[in-house]
C-alpha angles and dihedrals in degrees: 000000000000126000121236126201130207116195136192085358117118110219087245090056087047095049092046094054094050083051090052092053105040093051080053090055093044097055094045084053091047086051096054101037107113099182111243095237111212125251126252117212120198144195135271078254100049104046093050086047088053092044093043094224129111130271088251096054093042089057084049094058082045092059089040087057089244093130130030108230112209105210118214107180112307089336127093130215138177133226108249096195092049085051091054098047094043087048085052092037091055102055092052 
């Protein structure tokens, strides 16, 4: 361990100035946070109802690879927010 020497620096001046960097830190930190917002996952319903098509056809984008189907047991979800990105990606 190595051995670190402060000289002429009181402990409160030290502290103060730890105190001074890390509220630094902490803002820049506060400026660039973008909150990770939690999934929601939907029926088979659901997610025909959202996309306006039929549960056939539905099952039919699932084959094709279209959509990603999360399986829970014997039931089957889809992913809201990668809907949402693949609906905005293909109309660029």
């Amino acid at each position: 361990m190595e051995t670190i020497q402060f000289i002429s620096t009181s402990p409160n001046a030290l502290a103060n100035l730890i105190d001074e960097k890390i509220k630094t830190q902490l803002d820049e930190l506060k400026q660039n946070f973008i909150p990770k917002e939690p999934d929601e996952f939907m029926s088979r319903n659901e997610t025909a109802k959202l996309l306006k098509i039929s549960l056939v056809c539905l099952h039919d984008w699932m084959n094709k690879g279209i959509l990603k189907p999360y399986k829970m047991g014997n039931k089957t979800y889809f992913s809201r927010k990668q809907i949402t990105e693949q609906m905005f990606n293909s109309n660029k």
